[in-house]
PDB file of N, CA, C and O in Angstrom, chain B, residues numbered from 101:
ATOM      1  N   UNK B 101      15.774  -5.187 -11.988  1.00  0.00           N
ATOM      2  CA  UNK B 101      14.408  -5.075 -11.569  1.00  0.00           C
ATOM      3  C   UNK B 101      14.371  -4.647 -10.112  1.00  0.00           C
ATOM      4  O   UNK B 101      15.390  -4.471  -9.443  1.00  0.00           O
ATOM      5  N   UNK B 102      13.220  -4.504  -9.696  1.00  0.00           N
ATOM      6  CA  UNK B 102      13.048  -3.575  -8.218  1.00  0.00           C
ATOM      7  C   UNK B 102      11.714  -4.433  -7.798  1.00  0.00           C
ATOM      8  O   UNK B 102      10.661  -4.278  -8.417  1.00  0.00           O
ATOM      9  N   UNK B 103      11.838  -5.372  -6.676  1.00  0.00           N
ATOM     10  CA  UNK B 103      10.724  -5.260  -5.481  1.00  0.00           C
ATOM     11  C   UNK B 103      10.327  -4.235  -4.560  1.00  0.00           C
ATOM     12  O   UNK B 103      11.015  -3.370  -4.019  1.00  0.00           O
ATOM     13  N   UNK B 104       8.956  -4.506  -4.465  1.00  0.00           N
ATOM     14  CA  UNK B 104       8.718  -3.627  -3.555  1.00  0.00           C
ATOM     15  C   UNK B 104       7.151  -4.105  -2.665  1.00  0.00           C
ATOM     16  O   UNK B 104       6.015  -4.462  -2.975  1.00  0.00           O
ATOM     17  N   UNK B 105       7.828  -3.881  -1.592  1.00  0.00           N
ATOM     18  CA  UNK B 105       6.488  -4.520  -0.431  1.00  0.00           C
ATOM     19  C   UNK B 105       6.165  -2.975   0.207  1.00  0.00           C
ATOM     20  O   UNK B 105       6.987  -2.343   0.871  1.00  0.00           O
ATOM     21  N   UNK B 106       4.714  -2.472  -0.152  1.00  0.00           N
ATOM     22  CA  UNK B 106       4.281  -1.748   1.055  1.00  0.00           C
ATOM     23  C   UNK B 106       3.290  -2.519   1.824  1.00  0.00           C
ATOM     24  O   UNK B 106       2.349  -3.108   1.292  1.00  0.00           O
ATOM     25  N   UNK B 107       3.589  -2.496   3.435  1.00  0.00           N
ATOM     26  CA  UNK B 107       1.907  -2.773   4.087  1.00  0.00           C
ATOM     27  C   UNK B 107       2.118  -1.503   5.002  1.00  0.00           C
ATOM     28  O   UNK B 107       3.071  -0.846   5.420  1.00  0.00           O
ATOM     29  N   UNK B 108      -0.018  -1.490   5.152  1.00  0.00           N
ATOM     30  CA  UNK B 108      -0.106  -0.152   5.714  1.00  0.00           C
ATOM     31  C   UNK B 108      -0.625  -1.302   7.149  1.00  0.00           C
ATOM     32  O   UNK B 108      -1.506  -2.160   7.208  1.00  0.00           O
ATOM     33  N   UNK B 109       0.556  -0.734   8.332  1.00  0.00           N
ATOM     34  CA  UNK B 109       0.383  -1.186   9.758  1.00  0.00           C
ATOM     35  C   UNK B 109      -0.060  -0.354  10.512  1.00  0.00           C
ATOM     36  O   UNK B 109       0.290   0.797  10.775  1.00  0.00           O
ATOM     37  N   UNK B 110      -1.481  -1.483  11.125  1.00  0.00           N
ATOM     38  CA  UNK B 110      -2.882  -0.762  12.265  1.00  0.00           C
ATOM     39  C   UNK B 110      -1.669   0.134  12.974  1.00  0.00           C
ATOM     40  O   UNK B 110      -0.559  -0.371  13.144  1.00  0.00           O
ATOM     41  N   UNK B 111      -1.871   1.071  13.247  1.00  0.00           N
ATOM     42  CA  UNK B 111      -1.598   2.655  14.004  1.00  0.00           C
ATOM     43  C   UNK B 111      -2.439   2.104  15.697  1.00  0.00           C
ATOM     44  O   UNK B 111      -2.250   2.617  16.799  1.00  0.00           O
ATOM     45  N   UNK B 112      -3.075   1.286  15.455  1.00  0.00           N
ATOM     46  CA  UNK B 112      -3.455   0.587  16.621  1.00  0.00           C
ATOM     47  C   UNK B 112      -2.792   0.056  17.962  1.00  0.00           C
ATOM     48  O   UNK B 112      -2.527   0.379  19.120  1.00  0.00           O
ATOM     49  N   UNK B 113      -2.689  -1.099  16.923  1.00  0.00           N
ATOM     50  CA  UNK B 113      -1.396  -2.256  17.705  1.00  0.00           C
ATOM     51  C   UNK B 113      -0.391  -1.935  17.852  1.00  0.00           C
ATOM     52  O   UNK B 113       0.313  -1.127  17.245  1.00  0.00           O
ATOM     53  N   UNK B 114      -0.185  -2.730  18.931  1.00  0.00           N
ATOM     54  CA  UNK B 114       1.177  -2.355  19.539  1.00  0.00           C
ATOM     55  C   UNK B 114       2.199  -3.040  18.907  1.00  0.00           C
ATOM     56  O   UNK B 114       1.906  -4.011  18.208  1.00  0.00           O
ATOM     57  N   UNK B 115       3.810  -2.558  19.089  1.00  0.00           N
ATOM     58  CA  UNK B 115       4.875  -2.913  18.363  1.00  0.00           C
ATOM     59  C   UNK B 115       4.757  -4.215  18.121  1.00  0.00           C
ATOM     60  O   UNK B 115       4.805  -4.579  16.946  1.00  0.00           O
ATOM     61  N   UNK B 116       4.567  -5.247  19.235  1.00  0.00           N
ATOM     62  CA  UNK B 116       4.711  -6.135  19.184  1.00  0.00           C
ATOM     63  C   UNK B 116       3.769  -7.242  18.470  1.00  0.00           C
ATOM     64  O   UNK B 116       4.140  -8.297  17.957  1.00  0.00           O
ATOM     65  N   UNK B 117       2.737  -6.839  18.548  1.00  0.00           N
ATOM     66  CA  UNK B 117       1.369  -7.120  17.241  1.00  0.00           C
ATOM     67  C   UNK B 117       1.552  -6.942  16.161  1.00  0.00           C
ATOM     68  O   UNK B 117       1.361  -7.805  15.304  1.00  0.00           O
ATOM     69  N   UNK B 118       2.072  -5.494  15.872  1.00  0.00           N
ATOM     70  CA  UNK B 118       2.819  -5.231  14.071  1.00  0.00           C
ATOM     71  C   UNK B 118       3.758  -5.804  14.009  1.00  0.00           C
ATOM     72  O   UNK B 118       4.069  -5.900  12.822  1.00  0.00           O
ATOM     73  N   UNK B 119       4.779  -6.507  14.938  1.00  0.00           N
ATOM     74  CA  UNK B 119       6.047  -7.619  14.362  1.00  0.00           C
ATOM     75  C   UNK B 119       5.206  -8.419  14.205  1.00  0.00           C
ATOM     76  O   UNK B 119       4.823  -8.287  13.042  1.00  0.00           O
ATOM     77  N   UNK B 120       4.484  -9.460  14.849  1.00  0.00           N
ATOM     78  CA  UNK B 120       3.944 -10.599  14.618  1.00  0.00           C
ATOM     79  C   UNK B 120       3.369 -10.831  13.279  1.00  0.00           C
ATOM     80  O   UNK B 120       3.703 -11.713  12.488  1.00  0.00           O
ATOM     81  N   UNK B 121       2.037  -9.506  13.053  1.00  0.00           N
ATOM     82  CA  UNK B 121       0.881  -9.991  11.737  1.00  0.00           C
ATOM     83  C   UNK B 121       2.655  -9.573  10.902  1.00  0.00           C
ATOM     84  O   UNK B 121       2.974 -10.292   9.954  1.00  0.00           O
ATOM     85  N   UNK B 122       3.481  -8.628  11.267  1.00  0.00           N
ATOM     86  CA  UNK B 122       4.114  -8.498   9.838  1.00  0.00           C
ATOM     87  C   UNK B 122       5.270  -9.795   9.122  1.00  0.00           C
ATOM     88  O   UNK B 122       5.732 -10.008   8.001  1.00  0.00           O
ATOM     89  N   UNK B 123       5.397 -10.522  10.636  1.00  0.00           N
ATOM     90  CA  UNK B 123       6.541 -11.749  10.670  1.00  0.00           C
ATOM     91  C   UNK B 123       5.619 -12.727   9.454  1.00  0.00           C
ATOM     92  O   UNK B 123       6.096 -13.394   8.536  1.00  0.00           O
ATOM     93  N   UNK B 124       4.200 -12.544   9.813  1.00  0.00           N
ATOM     94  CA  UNK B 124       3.188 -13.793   9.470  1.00  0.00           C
ATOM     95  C   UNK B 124       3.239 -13.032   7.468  1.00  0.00           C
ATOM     96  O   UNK B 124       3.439 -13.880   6.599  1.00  0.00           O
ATOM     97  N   UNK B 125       3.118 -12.067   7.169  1.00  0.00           N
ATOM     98  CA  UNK B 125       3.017 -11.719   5.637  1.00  0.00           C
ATOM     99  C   UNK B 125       4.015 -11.750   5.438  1.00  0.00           C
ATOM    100  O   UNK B 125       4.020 -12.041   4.242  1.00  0.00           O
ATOM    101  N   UNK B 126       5.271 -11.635   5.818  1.00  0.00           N
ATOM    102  CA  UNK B 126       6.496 -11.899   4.949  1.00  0.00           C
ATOM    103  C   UNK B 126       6.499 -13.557   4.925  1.00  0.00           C
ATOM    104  O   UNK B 126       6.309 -14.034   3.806  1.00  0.00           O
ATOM    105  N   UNK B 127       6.651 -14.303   5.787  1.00  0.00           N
ATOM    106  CA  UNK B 127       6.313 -15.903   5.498  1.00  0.00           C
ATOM    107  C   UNK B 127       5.595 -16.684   5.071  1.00  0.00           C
ATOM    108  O   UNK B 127       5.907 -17.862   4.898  1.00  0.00           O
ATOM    109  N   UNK B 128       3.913 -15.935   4.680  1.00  0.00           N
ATOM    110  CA  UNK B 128       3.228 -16.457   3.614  1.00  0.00           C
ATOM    111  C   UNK B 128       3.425 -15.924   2.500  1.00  0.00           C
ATOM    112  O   UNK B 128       2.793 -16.558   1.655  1.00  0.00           O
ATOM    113  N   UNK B 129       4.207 -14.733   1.875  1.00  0.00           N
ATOM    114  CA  UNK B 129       4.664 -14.763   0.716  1.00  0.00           C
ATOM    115  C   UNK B 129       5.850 -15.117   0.579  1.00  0.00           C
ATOM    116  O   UNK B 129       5.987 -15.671  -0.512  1.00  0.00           O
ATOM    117  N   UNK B 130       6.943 -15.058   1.258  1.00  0.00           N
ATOM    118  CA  UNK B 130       7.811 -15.863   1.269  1.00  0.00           C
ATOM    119  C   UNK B 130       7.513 -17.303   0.961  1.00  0.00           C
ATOM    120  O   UNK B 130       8.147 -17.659  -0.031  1.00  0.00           O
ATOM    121  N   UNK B 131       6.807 -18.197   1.443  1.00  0.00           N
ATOM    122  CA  UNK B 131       6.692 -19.412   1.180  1.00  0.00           C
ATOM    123  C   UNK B 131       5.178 -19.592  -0.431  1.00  0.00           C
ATOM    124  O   UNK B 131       4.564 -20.643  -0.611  1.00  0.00           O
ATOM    125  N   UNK B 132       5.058 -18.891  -0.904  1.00  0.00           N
ATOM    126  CA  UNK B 132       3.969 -18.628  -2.076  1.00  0.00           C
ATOM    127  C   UNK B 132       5.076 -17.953  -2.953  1.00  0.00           C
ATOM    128  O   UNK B 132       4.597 -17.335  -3.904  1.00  0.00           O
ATOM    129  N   UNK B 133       6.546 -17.920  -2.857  1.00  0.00           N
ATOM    130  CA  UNK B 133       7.219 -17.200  -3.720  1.00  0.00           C
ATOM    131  C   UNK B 133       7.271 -17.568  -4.893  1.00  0.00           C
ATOM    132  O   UNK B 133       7.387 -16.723  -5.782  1.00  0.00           O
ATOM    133  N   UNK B 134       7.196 -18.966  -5.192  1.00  0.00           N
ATOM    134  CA  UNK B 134       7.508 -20.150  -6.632  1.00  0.00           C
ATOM    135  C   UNK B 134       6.698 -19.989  -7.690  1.00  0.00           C
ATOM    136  O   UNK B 134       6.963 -20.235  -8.866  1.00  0.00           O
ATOM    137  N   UNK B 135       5.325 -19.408  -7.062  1.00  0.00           N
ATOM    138  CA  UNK B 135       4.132 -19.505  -7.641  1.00  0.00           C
ATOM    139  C   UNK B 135       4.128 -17.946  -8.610  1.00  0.00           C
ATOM    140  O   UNK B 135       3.218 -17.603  -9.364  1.00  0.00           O
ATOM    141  N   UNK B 136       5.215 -17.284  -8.373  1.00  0.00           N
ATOM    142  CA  UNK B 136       5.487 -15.906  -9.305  1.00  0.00           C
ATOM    143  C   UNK B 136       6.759 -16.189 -10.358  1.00  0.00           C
ATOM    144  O   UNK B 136       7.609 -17.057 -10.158  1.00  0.00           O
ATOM    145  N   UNK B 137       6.734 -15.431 -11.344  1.00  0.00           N
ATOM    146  CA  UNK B 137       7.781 -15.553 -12.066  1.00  0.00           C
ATOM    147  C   UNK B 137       8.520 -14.316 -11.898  1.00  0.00           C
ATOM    148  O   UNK B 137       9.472 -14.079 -12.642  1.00  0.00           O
ATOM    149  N   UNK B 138       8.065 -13.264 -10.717  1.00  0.00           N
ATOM    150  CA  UNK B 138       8.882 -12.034 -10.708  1.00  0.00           C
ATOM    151  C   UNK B 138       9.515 -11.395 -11.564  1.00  0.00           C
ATOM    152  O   UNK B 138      10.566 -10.778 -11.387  1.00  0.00           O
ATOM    153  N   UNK B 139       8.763 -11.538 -12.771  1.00  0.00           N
ATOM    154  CA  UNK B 139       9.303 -10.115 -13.532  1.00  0.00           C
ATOM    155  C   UNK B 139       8.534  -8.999 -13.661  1.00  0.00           C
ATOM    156  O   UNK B 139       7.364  -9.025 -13.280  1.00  0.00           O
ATOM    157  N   UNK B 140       9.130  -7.794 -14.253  1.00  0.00           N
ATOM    158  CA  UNK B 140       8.274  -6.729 -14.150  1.00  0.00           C
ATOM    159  C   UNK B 140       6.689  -6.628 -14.243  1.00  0.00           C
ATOM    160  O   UNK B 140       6.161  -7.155 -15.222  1.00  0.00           O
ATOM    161  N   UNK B 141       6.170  -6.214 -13.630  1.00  0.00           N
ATOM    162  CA  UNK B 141       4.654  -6.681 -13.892  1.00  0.00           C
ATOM    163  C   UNK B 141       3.943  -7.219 -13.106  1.00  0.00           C
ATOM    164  O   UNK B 141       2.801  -7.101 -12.662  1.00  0.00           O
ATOM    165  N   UNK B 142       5.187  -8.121 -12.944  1.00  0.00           N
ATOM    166  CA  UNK B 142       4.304  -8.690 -11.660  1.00  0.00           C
ATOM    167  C   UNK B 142       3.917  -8.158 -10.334  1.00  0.00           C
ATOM    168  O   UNK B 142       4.659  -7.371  -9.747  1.00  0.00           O
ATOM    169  N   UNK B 143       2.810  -8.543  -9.845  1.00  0.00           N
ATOM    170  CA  UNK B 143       2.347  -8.168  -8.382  1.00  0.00           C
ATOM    171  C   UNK B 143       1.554  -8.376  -7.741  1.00  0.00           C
ATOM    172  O   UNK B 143       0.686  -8.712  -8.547  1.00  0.00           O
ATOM    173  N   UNK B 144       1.090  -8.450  -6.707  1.00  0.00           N
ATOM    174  CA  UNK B 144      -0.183  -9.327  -6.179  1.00  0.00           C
ATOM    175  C   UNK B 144      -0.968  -8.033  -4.824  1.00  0.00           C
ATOM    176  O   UNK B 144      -0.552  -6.879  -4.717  1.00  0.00           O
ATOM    177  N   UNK B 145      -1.836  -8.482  -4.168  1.00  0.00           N
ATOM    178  CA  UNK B 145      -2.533  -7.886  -2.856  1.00  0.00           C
ATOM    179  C   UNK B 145      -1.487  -8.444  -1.971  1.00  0.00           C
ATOM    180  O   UNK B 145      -0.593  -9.172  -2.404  1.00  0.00           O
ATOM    181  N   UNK B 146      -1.626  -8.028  -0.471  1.00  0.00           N
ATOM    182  CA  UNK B 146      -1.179  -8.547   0.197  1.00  0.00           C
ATOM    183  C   UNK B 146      -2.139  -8.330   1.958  1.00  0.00           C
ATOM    184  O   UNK B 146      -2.508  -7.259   2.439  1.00  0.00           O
ATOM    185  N   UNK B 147      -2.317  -9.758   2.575  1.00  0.00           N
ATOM    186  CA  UNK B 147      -3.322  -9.692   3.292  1.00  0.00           C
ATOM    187  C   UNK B 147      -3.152 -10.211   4.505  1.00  0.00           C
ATOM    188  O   UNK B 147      -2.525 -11.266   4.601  1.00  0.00           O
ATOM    189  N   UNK B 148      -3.718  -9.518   5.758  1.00  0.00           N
ATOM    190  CA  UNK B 148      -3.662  -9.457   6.736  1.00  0.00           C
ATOM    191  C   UNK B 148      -4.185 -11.053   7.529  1.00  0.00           C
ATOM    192  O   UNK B 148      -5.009 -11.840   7.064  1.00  0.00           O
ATOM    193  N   UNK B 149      -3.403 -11.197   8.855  1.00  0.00           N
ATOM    194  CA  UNK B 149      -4.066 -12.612   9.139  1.00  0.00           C
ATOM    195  C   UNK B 149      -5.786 -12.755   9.341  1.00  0.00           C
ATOM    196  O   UNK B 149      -6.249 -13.832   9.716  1.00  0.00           O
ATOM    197  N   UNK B 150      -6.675 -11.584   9.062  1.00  0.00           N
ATOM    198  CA  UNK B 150      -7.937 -11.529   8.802  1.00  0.00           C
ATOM    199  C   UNK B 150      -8.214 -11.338   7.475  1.00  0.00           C
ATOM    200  O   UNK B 150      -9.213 -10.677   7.192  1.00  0.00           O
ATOM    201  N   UNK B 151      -7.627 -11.720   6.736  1.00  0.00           N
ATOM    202  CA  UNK B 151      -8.181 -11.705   5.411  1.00  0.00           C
ATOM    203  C   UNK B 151      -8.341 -10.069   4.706  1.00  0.00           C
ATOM    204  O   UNK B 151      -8.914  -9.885   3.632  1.00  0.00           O
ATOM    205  N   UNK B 152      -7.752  -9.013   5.490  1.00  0.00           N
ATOM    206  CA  UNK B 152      -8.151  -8.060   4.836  1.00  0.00           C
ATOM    207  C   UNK B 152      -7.043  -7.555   3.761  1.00  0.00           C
ATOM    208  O   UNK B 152      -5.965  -8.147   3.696  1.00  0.00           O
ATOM    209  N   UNK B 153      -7.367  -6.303   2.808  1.00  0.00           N
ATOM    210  CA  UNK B 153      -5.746  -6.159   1.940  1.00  0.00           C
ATOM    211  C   UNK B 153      -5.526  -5.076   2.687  1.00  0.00           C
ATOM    212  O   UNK B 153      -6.345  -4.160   2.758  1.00  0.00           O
ATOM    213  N   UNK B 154      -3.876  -5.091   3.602  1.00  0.00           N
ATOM    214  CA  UNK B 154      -3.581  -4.213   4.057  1.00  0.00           C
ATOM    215  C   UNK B 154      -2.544  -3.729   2.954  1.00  0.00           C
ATOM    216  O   UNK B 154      -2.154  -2.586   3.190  1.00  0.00           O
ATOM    217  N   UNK B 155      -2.017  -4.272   1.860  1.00  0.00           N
ATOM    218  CA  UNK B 155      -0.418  -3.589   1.260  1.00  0.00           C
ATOM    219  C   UNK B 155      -0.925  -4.212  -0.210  1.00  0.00           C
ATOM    220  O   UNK B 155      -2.053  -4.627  -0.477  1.00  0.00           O
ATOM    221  N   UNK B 156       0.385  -4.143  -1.183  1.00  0.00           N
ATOM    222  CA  UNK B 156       0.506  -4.652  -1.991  1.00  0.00           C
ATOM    223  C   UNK B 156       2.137  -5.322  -2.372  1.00  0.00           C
ATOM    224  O   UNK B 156       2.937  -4.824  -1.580  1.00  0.00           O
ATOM    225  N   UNK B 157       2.622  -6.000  -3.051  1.00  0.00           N
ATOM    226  CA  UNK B 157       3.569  -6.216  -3.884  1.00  0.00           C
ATOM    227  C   UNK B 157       3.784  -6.475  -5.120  1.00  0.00           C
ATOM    228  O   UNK B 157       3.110  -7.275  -5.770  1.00  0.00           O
ATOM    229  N   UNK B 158       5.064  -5.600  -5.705  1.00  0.00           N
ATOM    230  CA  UNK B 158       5.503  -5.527  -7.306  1.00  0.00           C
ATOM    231  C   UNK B 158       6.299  -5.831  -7.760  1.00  0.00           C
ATOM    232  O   UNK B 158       7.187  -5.653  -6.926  1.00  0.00           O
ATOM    233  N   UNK B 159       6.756  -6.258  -8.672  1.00  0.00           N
ATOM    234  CA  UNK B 159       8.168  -6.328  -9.716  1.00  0.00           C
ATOM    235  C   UNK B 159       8.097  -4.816 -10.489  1.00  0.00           C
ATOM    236  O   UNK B 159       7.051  -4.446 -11.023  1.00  0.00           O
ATOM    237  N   UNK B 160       8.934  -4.251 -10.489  1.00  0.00           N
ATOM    238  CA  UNK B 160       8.955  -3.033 -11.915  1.00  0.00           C
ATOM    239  C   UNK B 160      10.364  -3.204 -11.985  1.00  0.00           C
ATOM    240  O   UNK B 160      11.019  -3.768 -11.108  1.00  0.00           O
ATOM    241  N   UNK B 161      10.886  -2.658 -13.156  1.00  0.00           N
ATOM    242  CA  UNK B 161      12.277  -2.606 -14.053  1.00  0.00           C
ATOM    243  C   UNK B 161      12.938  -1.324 -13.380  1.00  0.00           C
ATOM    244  O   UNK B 161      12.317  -0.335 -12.991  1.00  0.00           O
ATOM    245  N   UNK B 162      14.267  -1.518 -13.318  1.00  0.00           N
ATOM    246  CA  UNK B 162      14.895  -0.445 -12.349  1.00  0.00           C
ATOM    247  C   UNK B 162      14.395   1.051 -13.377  1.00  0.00           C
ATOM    248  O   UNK B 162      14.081   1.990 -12.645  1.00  0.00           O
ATOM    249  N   UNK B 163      14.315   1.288 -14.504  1.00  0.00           N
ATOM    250  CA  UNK B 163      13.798   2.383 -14.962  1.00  0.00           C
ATOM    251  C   UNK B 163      12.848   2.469 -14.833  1.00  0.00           C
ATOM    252  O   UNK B 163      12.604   3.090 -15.868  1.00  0.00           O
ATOM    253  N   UNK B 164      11.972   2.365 -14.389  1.00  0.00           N
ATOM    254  CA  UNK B 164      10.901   2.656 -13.878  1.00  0.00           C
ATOM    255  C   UNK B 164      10.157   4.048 -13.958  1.00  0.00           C
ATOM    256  O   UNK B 164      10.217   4.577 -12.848  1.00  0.00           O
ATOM    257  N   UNK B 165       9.484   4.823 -14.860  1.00  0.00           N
ATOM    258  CA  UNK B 165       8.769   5.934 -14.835  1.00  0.00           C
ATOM    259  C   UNK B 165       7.473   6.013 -13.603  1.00  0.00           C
ATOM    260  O   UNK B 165       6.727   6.993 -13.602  1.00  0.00           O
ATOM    261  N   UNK B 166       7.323   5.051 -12.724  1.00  0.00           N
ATOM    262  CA  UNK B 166       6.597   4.917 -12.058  1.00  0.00           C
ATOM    263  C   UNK B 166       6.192   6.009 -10.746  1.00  0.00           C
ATOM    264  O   UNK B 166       6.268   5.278  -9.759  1.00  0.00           O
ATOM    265  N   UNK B 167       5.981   6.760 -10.486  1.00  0.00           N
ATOM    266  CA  UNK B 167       6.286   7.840  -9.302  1.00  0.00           C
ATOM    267  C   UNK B 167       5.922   6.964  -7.835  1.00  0.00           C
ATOM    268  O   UNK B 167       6.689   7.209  -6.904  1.00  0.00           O
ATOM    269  N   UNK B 168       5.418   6.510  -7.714  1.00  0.00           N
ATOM    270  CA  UNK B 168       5.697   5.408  -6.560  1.00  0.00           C
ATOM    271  C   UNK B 168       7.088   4.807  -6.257  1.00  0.00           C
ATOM    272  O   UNK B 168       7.426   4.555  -5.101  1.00  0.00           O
ATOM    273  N   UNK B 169       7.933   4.572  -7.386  1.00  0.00           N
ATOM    274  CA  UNK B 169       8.968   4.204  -7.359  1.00  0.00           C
ATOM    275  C   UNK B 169      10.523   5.358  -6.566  1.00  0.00           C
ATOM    276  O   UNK B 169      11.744   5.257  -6.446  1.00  0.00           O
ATOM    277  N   UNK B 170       9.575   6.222  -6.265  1.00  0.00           N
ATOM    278  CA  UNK B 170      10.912   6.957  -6.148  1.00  0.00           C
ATOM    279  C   UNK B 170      11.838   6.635  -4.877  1.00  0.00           C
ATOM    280  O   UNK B 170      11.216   6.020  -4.011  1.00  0.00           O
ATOM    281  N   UNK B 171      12.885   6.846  -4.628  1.00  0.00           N
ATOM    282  CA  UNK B 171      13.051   6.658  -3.681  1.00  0.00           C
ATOM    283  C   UNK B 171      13.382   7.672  -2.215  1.00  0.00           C
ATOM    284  O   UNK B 171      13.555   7.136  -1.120  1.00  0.00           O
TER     285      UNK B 171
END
């Protein structure tokens, strides 16, 4: 199977603002990890420390016909 995290980071902020909000979404899904069974299919929003959806995350199967998937 294949994870995959995109977030789209404010073009705004500075480096050090996009480490922070990005330190803060990998550790609230990191710590919300239990609550998935991560198999294909699975996937959720993924949201900014204002509540907005900046990304998403997926499970898909390494065959994957998906064109997002490419690498």
């Amino acid at each position: 199977m294949k994870f995959r995290l995109e977030v789209d980071m404010d073009e705004a902020a500075s480096a050090e603002e996009s480490a922070r909000e990005l330190g803060r979404i990998l550790r609230y899904w990191g710590g919300n990890l239990h609550h998935y069974a991560l198999r294909p299919g699975d996937g959720s929003a993924v949201y900014d420390s204002g509540y907005r959806e900046v990304g998403r995350w997926s499970i898909t199967s390494t065959g994957s016909t998906d064109p997002t998937d490419a690498a």
